[in-house]
C-alpha positions as CSV (number, residue, x, y, z in Angstrom):
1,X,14.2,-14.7,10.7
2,X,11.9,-12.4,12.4
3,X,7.9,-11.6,11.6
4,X,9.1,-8.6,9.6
5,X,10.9,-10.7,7.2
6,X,8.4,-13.5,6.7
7,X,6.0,-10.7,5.8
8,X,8.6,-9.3,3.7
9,X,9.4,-12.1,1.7
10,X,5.8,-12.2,0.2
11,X,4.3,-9.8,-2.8
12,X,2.2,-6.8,-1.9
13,X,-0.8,-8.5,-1.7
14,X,-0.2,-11.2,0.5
15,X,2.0,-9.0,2.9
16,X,-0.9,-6.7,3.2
17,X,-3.2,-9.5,4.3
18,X,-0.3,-10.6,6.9
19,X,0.2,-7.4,8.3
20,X,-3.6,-7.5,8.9
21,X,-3.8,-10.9,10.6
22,X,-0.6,-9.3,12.8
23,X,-2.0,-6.7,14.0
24,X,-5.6,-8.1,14.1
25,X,-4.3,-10.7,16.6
26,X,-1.6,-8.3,18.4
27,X,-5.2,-6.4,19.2
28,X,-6.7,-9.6,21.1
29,X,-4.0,-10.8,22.6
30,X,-2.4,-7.7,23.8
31,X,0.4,-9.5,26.3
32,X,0.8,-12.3,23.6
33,X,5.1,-12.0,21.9
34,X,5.1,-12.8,18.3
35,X,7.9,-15.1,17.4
36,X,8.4,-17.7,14.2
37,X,7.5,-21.1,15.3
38,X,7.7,-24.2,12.3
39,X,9.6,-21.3,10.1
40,X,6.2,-19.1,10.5
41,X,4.3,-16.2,12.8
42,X,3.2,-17.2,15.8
43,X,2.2,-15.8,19.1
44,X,2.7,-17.4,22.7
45,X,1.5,-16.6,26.3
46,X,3.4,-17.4,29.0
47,X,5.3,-19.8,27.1
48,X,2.7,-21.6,25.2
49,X,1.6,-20.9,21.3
50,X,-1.4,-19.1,21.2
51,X,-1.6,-18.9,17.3
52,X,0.1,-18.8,13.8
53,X,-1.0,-18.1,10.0
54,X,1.2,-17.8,7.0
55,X,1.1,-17.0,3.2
56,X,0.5,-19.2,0.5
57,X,-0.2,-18.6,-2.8
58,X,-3.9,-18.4,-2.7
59,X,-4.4,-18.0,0.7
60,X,-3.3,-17.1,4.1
61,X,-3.7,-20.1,6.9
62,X,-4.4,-19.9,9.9
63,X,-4.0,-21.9,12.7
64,X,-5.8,-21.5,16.2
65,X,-5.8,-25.3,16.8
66,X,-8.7,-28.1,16.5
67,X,-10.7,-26.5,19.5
68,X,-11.6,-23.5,18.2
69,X,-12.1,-24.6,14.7
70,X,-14.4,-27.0,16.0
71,X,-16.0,-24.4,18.3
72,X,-16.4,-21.9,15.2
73,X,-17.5,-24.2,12.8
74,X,-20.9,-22.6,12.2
75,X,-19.0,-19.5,11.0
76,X,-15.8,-21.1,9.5
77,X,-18.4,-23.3,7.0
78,X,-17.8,-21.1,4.6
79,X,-14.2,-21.7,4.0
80,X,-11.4,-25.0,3.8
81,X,-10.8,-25.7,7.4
82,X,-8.7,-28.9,8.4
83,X,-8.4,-30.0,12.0
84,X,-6.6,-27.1,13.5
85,X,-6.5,-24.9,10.4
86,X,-8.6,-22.8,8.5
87,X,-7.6,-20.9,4.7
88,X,-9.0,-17.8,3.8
89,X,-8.4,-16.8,0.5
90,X,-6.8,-13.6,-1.1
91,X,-9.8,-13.4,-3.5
92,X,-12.0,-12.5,-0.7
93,X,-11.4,-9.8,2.4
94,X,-10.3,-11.8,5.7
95,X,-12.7,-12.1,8.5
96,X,-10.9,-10.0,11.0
97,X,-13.8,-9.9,13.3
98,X,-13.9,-13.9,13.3
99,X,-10.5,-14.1,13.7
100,X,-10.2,-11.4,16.8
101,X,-13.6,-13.6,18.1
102,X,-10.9,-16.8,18.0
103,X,-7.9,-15.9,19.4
104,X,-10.0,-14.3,22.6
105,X,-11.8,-17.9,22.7
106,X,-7.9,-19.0,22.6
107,X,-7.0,-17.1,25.0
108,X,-9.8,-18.1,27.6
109,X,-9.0,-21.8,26.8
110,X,-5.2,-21.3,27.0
111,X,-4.1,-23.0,30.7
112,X,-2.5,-20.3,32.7
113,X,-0.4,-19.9,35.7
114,X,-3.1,-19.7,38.8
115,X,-3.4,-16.0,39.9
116,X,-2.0,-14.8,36.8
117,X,-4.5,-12.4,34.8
118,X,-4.7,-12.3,31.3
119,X,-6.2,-8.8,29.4
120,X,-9.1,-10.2,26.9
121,X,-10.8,-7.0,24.9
């Protein structure tokens, strides 16, 4: 399975909402591959995951991992977040800014091959 057919394999709704997350992310982490990591999207850098959300039936998750929920947690408050996870609903449009805002702090955090440069918008 590719990132085409997870998104595919979801109604209207939610696949709109995953092709927004895609392409939101693509955007901040333009040298990131997509790929489907524990049967879901995800993207990686150099090897290592960056990222992954998926569908559900009331929400999309998303999962940036425990430092940057923690580090957002001012702005996540306002929705369910679990260690390294955060849920935004389908009732309410996704924070695309806050979620562009997270991968880049990913990306900054994410250990990297020394002299290697990474393109952060």
């Amino acid at each position: 399975m590719d990132v085409d057919a997870y998104i595919g394999g979801f109604p209207e709704g939610a696949q709109a909402g995953l092709r927004k997350m895609r392409l939101t992310i693509r955007k901040a982490a333009s040298n990131a591959e997509e790929t489907i990591s524990y049967n879901v999207p995800a993207f990686t850098l150099r090897g290592k995951k960056l990222v992954w959300f998926a569908a559900f039936k009331s929400h999309i998750g998303f999962y940036p991992g425990a430092a940057a929920i923690a580090a957002f947690k001012k702005e996540l408050s306002q929705y369910k977040t679990g260690k390294g996870s955060v849920q935004f609903s389908f009732n309410e449009p996704l924070p695309l800014g806050l979620v562009s805002r997270i991968v880049k702090f990913r990306l900054r955090a994410q250990p990297y091959k020394e002299g290697t440069r990474v393109r952060v918008r």
